[in-house]
N, C-alpha and C positions, 0 to 999 in steps of 0.2 A: 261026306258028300262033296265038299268044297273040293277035298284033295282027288279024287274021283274025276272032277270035272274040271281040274286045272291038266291035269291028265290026259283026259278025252281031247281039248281043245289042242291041243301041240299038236297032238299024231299029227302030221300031213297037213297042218292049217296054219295060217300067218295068227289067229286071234290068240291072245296072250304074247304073244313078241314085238319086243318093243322096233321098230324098224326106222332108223336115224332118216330124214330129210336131208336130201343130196346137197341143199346149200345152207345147210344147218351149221355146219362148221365156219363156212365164210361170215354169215351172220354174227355168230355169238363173239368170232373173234374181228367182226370189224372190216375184213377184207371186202365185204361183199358192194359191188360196185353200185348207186345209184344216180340217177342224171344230174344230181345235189353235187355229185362228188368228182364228174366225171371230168376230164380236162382233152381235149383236142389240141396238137400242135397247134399253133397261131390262133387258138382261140380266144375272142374277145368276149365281152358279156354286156349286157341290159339293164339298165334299170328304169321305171315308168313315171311320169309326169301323170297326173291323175286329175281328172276334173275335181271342185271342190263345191258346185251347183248341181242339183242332180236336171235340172231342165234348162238349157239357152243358149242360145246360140254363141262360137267364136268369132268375136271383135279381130284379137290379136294375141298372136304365141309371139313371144320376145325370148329367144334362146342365143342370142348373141355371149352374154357371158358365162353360159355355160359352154360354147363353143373353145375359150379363150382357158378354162382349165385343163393346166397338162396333165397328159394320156389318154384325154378325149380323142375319139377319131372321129366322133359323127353324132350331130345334133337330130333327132328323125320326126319328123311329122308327117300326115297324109298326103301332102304335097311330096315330099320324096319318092312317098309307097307306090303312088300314082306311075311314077318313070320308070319303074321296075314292073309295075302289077294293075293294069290299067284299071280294071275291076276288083279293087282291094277292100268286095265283100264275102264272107264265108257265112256259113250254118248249115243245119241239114236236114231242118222242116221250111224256113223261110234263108235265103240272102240277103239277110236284115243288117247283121253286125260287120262295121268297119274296122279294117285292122288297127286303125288308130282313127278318133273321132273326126269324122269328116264336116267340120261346118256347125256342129252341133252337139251336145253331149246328153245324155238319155239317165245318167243316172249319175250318182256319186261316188266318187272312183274310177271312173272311167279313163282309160290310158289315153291320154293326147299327144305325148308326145316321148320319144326313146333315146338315148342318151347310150349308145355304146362309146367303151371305154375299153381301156386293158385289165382293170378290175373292177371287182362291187362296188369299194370303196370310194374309189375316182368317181364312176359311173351314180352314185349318192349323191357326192358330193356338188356336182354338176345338176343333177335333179332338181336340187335346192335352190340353185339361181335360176331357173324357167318359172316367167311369170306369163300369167294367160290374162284376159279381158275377157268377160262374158257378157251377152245381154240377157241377164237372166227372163224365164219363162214362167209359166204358170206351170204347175205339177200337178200330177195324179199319181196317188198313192194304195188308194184301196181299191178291190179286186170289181166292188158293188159301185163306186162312182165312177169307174170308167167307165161302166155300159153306155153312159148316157152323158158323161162330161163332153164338152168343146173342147178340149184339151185332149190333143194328140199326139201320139208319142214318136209316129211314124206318118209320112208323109203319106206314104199307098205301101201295102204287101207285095212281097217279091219271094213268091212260093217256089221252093229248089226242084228241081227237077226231079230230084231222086225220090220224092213220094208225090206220085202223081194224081193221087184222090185230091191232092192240094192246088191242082192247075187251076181251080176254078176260081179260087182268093186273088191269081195275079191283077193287079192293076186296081184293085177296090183301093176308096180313099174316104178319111173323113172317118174311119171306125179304129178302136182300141182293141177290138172282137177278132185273135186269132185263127179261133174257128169256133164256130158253133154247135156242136155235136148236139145231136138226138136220137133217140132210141125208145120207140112205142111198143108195147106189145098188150092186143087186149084193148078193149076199151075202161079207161083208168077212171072217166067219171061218173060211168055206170056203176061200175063196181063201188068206189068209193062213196055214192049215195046210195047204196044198198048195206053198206056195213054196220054191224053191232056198235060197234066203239072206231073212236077216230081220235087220234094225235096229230098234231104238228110240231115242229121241232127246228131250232136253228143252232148251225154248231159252229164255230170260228176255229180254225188253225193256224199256228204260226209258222211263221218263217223259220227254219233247221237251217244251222251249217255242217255237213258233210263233217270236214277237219280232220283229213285224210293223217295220218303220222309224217308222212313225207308231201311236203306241200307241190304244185303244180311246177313243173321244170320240164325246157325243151331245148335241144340243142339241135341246131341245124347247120350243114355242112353243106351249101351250093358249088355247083358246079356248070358250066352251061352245058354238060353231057350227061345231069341228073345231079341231083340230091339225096341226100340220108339223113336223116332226123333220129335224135334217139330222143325219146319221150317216155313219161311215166302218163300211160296212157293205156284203156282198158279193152277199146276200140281200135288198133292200129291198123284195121283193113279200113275203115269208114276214112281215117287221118289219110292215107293212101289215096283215097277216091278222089275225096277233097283238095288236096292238096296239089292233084295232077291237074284238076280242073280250073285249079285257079292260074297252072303255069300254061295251060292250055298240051300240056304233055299228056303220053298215054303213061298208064301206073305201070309200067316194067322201067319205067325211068325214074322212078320215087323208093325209095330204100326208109322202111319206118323200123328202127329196132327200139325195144320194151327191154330192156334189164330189169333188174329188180324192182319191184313195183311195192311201194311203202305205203300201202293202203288206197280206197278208191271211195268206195261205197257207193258207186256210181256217180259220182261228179268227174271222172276223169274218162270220162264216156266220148263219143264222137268227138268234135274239135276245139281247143280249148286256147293254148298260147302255139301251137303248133303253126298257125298262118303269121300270127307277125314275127316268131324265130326267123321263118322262111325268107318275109320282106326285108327282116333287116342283114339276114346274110349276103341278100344277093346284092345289099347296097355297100355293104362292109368287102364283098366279096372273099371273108374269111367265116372260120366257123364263127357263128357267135349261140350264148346261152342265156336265153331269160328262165331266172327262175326265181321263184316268187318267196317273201318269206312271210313265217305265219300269221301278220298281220294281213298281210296282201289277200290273204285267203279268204277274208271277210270280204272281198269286194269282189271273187271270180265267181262264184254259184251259189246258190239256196237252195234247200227245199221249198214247191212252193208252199206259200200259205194259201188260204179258201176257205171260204163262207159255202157252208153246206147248210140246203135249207130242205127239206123231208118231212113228207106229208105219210100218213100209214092208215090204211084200213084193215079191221079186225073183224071175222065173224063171231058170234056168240060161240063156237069151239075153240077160241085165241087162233085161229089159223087166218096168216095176213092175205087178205086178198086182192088189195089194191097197194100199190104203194107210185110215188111223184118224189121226185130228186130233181133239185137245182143244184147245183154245184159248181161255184164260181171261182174259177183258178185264176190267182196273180202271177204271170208269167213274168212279170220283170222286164223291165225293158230291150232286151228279144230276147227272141220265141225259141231258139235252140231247140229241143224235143218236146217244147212244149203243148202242140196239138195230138202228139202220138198219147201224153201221158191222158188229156183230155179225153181222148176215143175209150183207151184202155179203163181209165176209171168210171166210163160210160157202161161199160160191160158188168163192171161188180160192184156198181155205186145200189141196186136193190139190196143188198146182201146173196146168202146161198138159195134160199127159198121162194124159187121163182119160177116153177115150174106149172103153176097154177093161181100165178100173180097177175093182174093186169098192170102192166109200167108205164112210166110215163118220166123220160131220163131228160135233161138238158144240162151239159156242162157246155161251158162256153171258156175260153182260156183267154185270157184278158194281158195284154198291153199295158204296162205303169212305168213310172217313173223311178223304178225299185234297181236293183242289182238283178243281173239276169239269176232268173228261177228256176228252172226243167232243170231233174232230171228224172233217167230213166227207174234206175231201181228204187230209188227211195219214195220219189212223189207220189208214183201210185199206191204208197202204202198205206196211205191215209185211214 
């Protein structure tokens, strides 16, 4: 029988043949290029000064004797970013995050300040002598005390263009509340005071790091007749839209190449180190590459975590009839894709059995003091 049907499958079919992967060979022997490896004539490279507070404001950045180490070419804070990139904020649910912290820092790790150099090494070394002043602030850390804390993480919402069910947030202040999603169908408290049996239920999830093989790396090449970026990046059309926007250029001027891509799982999604490669090429006016190494990767994205709270009602045939979801998502201190994952987990936060449910959904995606949270394909898997 076996040999029969090792037989049958050959005739005229690919199954049972083994069919080598076209950069199989580059990989196993090493050749194979990634933006970790990549080198540009005249290129220089990056390394980040990091907030050490995760809330309060900049007193003072003292980068003088990091300036005074040879092979430094450029000490960089938001003040530089400014004379290159007047609006040196990106994202692609809100215009929340600054290419380097502007006045303020939102979480811990946060990049304040950029130190290109001729290598890593230099460009470390240099890292080490930048001392910052904070007035530190008050923090919010859980997804449930932000609803209602005085403690704000953002001054007012600055929703992007490019999802426009979002226009309505612009200019709101005084709230940690990304977006508030809702979703009713049926009336839930009829139902649920009609039912046989009834549960309540409260679930907590934690924070996940992605931990992609090949950690986040962007190399940017300015020119004032366009740019090219090669990024390990999963979105390079969304990095394109973006990145035209911030030069105020149209995208046939923006060139995004993706080489080999060493894992993603969706944190290497929409825009990540791709805006400040860009600010600090066009200040260096050579290529330069930030790229991150595996500790750094603990401070670029999370999954988020969330407090899931779920009410269920049951008839006397176990068939649910009502069901009520709260669902509190910690976005991190910005919002990145974080109202897209909020809507979406809005849709399948009842489960599949919903056809003859009464619902009653509220995710609301919440603002902290955290490392930024979104993303796309993990978060909603909750």
């Amino acid at each position: 029988m076996l040999e029969k049907l090792h037989t049958t499958a050959n005739v005229g079919s690919q199954i049972g043949r083994s069919l080598p992967r076209t950069e199989s060979r580059d990989k196993v022997t090493g050749r194979a290029e990634y933006v970790h490896t990549m080198r540009l004539p005249g290129m220089l490279v990056a390394k980040l000064f990091r907030s050490t507070v995760a809330h309060g404001r900049i007193k003072s950045i003292d980068t003088s004797a990091a300036k005074r180490v040879p092979g430094v070419f450029h000490v960089v804070t938001i003040d530089d970013v400014r004379k290159v990139m007047p609006d040196a904020y990106y994202g692609p649910a809100f215009h929340d995050q600054p290419i380097l912290a502007d006045g303020k820092v939102r979480f811990v790790g946060e990049p304040v300040a950029a130190v290109i150099a001729v290598d890593p090494h230099v460009a470390e070394e240099a890292v080490q002598l930048i001392t910052a002043e904070y007035a530190e602030l008050p923090a919010v850390f859980d997804e449930v005390e932000a609803l209602t804390s005085n403690v704000y993480v953002h001054d007012e919402l600055r929703p992007a263009a490019a999802f426009a069910d979002l226009k309505h947030l612009k200019g709101i202040k005084n709230t940690n509340v990304a977006l508030n999603y809702r979703l009713r169908r049926g009336a839930f408290d009829t139902a649920y005071a009609k039912a046989a049996h009834k549960f309540e239920h409260e679930f907590r999830t934690q924070k996940a790091l992605h931990l992609s093989f090949e950690p986040h790396a962007t190399i940017a090449d300015y020119k004032d007749t366009g740019v090219t970026l090669y990024t390990g990046s999963q979105g390079p059309s969304f990095v394109r839209t973006e990145i035209a926007r911030l030069l105020g250029w149209p995208e046939n001027k923006v060139r995004v190449k993706v080489p080999y891509l060493g894992s993603g799982y969706g944190s290497k999604l929409y825009i990540k180190l791709e805006a400040l490669a860009l600010a600090l090429s066009m200040i260096a006016r050579n290529p330069v590459k930030v790229a991150l190494t595996m500790d750094e990767m603990f401070y670029q994205i999370t999954k988020h975590p969330c407090t899931f709270r779920i009410k269920s009602g049951v008839d006397e045939d176990g068939r649910i009839v009502a069901r009520k979801c709260e669902v509190l998502w910690n976005g991190g201190a910005y919002a990145d894709i974080g109202p897209r994952v909020a809507q979406k987990a809005g849709l399948t936060a009842a489960g599949p059995y919903t056809s003859t449910m009464s619902q009653s959904i509220r995710l609301p995606s919440t603002l902290t003091s955290r490392r930024p949270g979104p993303c796309a394909d993990l978060a909603c898997r909750n």
